[in-house]
N, C-alpha and C positions, 0 to 999 in steps of 0.2 A: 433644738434648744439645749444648750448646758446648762448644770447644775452645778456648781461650783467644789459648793459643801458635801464633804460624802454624808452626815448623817439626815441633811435633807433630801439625797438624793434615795438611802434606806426606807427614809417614811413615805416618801413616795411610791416607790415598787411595793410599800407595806399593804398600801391603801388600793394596790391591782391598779391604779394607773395604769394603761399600755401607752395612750397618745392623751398630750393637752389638749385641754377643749380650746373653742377658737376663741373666747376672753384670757383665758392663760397664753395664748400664743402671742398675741398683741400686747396685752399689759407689761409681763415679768422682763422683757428685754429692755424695753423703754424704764420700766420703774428700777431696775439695777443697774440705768445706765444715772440715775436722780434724776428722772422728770418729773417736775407735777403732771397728775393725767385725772382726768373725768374721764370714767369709765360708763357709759348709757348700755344698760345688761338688766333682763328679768332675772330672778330668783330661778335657780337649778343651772344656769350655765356654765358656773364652777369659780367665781369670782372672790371668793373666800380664798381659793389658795391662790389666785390672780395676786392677792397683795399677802398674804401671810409667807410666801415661798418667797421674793427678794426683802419682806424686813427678817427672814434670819442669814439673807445670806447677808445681809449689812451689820449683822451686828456684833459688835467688840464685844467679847465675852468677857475680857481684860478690864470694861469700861463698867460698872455695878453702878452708872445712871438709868435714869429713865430713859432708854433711847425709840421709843416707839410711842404711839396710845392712836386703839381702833374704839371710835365710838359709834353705837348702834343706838336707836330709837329704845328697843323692849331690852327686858330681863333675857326671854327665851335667846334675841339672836345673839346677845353677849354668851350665854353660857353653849349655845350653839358653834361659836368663834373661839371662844377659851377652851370647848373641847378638841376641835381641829390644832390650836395651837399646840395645846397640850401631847397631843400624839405626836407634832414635827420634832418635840425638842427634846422625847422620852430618849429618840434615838441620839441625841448628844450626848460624848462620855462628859464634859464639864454642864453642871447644872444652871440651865436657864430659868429665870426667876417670873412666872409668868402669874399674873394676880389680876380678879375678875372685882370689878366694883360697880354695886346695884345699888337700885334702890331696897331696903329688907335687909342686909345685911350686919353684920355684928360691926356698926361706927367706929365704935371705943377701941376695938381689936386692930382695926384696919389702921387707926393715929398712931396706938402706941408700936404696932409693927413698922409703918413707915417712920417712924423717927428713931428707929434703928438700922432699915435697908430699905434700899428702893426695887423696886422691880425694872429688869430689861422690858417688858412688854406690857403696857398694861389696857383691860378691854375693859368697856363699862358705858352706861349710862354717862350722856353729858351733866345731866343733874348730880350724880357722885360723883363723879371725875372733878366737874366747878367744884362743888364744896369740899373735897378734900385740896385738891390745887389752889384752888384761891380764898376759901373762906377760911379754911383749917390751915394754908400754908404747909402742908406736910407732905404732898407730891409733889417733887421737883418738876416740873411742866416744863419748865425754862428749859432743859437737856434735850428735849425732844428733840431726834434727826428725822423722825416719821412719823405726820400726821393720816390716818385714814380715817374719813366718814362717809361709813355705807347706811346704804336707804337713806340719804340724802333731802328725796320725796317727803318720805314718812317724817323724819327728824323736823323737818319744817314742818308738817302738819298739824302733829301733837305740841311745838310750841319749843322745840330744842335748842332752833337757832341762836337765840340769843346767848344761849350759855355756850356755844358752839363756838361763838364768835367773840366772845371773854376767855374762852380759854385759849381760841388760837392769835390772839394778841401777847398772850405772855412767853409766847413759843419765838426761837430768834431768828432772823431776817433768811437765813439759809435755809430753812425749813423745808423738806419735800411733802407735796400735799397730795395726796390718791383719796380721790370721792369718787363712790359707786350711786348709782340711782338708776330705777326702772324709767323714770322721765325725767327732766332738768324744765322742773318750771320757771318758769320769768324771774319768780320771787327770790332765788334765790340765787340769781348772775351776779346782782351786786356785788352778794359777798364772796364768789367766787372769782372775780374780778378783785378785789380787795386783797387777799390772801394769795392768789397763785401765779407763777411767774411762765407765761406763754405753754398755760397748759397744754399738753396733748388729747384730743376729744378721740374717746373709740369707742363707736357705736354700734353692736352687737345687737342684729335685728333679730324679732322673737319668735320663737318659734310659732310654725303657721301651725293653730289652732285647727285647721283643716285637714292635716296632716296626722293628727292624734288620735286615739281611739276612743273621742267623744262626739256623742250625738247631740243638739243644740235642737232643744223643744220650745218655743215660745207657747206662752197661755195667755190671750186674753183679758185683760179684767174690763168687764162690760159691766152690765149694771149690778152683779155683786161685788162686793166688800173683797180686798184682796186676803181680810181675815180667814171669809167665805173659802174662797178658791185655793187658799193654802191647805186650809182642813182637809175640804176636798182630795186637793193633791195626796195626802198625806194617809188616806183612806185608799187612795189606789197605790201607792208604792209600799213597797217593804225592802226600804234599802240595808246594804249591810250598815254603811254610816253614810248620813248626809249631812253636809254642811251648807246652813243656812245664810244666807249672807245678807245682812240690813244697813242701813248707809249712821245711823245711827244707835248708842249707844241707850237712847232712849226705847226705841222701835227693839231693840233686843231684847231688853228686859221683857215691854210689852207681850212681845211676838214667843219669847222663852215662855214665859207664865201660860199663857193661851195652853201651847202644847203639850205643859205638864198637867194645867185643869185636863186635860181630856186625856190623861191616864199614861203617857208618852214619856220614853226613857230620855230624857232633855234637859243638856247644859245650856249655859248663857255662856257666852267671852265678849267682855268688853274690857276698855282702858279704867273702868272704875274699880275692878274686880281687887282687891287687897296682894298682897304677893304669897303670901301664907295659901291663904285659897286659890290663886290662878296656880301655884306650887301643887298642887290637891288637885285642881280639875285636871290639869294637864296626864297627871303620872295615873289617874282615870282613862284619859281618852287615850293613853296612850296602850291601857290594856285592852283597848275597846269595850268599857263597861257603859257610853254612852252610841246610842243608835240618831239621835238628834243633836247638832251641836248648832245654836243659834251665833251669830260673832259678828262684830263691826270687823271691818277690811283692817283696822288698823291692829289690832287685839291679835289676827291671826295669820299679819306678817310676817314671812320667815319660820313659818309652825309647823315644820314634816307632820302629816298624821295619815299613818297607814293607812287602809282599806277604805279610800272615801268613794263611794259607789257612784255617789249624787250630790252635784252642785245646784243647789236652789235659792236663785237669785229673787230674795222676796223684793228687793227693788234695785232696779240697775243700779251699779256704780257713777258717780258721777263724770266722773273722769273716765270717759269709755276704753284707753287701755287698761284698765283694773279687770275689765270683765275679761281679759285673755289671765291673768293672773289669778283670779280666782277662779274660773273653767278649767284652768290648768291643774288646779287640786285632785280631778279627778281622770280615769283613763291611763294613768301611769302604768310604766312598765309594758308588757301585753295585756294589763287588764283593757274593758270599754268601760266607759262612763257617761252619764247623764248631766247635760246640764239644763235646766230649767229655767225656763225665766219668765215674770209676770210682763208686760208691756200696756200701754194704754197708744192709742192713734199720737201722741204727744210723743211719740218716741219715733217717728220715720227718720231723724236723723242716724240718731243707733242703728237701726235696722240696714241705713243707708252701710253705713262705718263699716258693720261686720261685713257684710255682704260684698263689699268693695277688698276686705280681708279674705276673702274664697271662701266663708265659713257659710256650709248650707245650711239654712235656717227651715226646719220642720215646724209648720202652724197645726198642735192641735189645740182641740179642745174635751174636757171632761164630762163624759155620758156618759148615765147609766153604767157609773162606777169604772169605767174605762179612760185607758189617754186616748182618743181617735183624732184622726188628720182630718184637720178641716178641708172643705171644699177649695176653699180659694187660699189653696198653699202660697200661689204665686202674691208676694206682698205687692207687686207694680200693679198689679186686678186689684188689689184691695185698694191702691191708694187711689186709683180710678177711680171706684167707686165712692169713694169719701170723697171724691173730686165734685163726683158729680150730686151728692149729698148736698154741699155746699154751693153746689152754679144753682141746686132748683131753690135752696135758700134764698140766693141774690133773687134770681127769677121773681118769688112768689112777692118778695121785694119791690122789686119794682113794679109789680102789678098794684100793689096799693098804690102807687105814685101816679104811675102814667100810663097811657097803652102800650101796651105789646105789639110788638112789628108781627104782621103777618106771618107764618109758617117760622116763625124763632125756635115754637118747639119739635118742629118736624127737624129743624139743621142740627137742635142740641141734641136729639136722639141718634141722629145720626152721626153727630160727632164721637158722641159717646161709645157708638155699637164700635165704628172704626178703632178707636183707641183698645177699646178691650179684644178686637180682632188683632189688631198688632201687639199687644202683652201675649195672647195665646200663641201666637205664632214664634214669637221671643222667647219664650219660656219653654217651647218644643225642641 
């Protein structure tokens, strides 16, 4: 693949590039030929410079409109993207004008600066981007030749789209649209249906989770408290840093407080957290002065953080590719890593998903202050047996009702003993 621009092609070699990853190889040709493309790619594929490398080879230096705007769901992945940008354009001799806009930010600053010049590129929050573009009228929007919205997923989650979908109305009919996302849910075809003209779909499948150098431990929760078993857990490890993962913002707070009552070096990250302060936790965790970080999936989007020893899923994601994206936290590099996960029998779909994913699932359980493997690692013996939990339920069932056919339970023993004689032999 060529590079057009010599001083994109300097910040490349800058950054020890040898080869594009295979989201840069697919994207940048198509996106600097002006396709719209939906790009389907997890986090670390390299999808940032997939679209930052053809909007600078597109862009008129000559032209001091607004010829770009990348919008991201958080703060972190904007100033994550405004840093990448920032290093392509260091190496241009003429000054590319490139301006980050958040929520936190100096407002008053950012008005009366754009009513003096506008930025070639500009990265932010859809909520500042709308109210500077359309409530303020001080971002020209209208100039835009390149729309990008990554995390896509995320942006629709947290509640983005609408403003997503006001500001790329005031954008004009020529528009090239590049949206990233780890999944393309339903919800959100409409409007890319609406906005993009015979997109190109590149689907960049995720790395196999079996392939890394993380172990994948399931835990039980039986008849204690998953409070219980966490503590537990937390009594037998001593990670360098774990990250705790909870499906809600609520369960964070909860599950953070817990860990610090019992003496424990523990942040919270959720979406409620102020910017001042997640500004403050982050430039913490990022010296590793926190050993527990509790977080909603949403909060720690897009969040490099070194040395994560241990992923500890206090409750599956709902969306079961999430759990290859947050297992993915740990194991990087040649490190190994831990993932943990609580489960309840209400979960055999999951258990089905990974496992049909190649990712070997180790059942233990916590004794006597230890992780030990349970007996019946193989989960198809476990679900037998909950099989047949529930035939003696029906059984004892209809014994209140009616008689019982002669030798029923001689056949259901022996249905049974077969079945688990076929799981052992399966499993060998």
């Amino acid at each position: 693949m060529i590079i057009k621009k010599n001083f994109i092609q300097k910040a490349v070699e800058d950054l020890g590039f040898k080869e594009f990853t295979e989201v840069q190889n697919l994207v940048i040709p198509k996106a600097n030929k002006g396709l719209d493309i939906i790009g389907c790619s997890q986090t670390g594929t390299g999808k940032t410079h997939a679209f930052l490398i053809p909007i600078f080879e597109a862009l008129d230096l000559n032209n001091h409109d607004v010829q770009a705007v990348i919008t991201v769901p958080t703060r972190e992945l904007a100033q994550q993207i405004y840093n990448f940008a920032v290093h392509i354009a260091k190496f241009s001799e003429t000054t590319i004008d490139i301006r980050k806009y958040v929520g936190g930010g100096d407002r008053e600053k950012e008005i009366n600066r754009l009513k003096k010049s506008q930025p070639h590129i500009v990265i932010g929050t859809p909520g500042r981007i709308y109210d500077l573009g359309l409530k303020e009228n001080v971002l020209n929007l209208y100039k835009t030749k390149i729309f990008v919205i990554d995390e896509a997923d995320m942006t629709l989650e947290v509640g983005f789209l609408e403003d997503i979908d006001k500001i790329a109305a005031t954008m004009n009919e020529n528009l090239q649209m590049l949206v990233f996302s780890a999944t393309i849910p339903e919800k959100i075809r409409p409007f890319l249906r609406k906005y993009m003209n015979n997109p190109s779909e590149i689907f960049i499948k995720p790395r196999e989770l079996s392939s890394l150098n993380i172990e994948h431990i399931f835990l039980p929760i039986k008849s204690q408290s998953r409070e219980k078993v966490l503590l537990d857990l937390v009594g037998v490890l001593n990670p360098y840093i774990a990250l705790i993962f909870c499906n809600r913002k609520e369960t964070v707070e909860e599950i953070g407080s817990l860990l610090y009552s019992k003496g424990l070096n523990v942040v919270k990250l959720h979406g409620d957290i102020s910017p001042r302060q997640r500004k403050q936790v982050m430039d913490r965790i990022n010296k590793a002065e926190y050993q527990y970080i509790v977080a909603s999936d949403i909060a720690s989007r897009g969040i490099d953080i070194d040395g994560v020893s241990h992923v500890i899923n206090y409750e599956l994601p709902k969306d079961m590719e999430f759990y290859v994206h947050r297992s993915g936290r740990t194991g990087r590099a040649s490190y190994t890593g831990l993932a943990i996960s609580f489960y309840t029998p209400r979960d055999e779909d999951y258990l089905d998903f990974l496992e049909n994913k190649g990712i070997e699932i180790i059942y233990k359980d916590i004794k006597n202050g230890e992780l030990v493997k349970r007996r019946d690692r193989n989960e198809r013996l476990r679900r037998i047996q909950s099989t047949k939990s529930v035939e003696i339920d029906k059984l004892n069932l209809k014994r209140k009702n009616k008689k019982v056919k002669p030798g029923y339970k001689k056949k259901f023993h022996r249905t049974v003993q077969r079945a688990q004689e076929k799981a052992r032999r399966h499993h060998k």
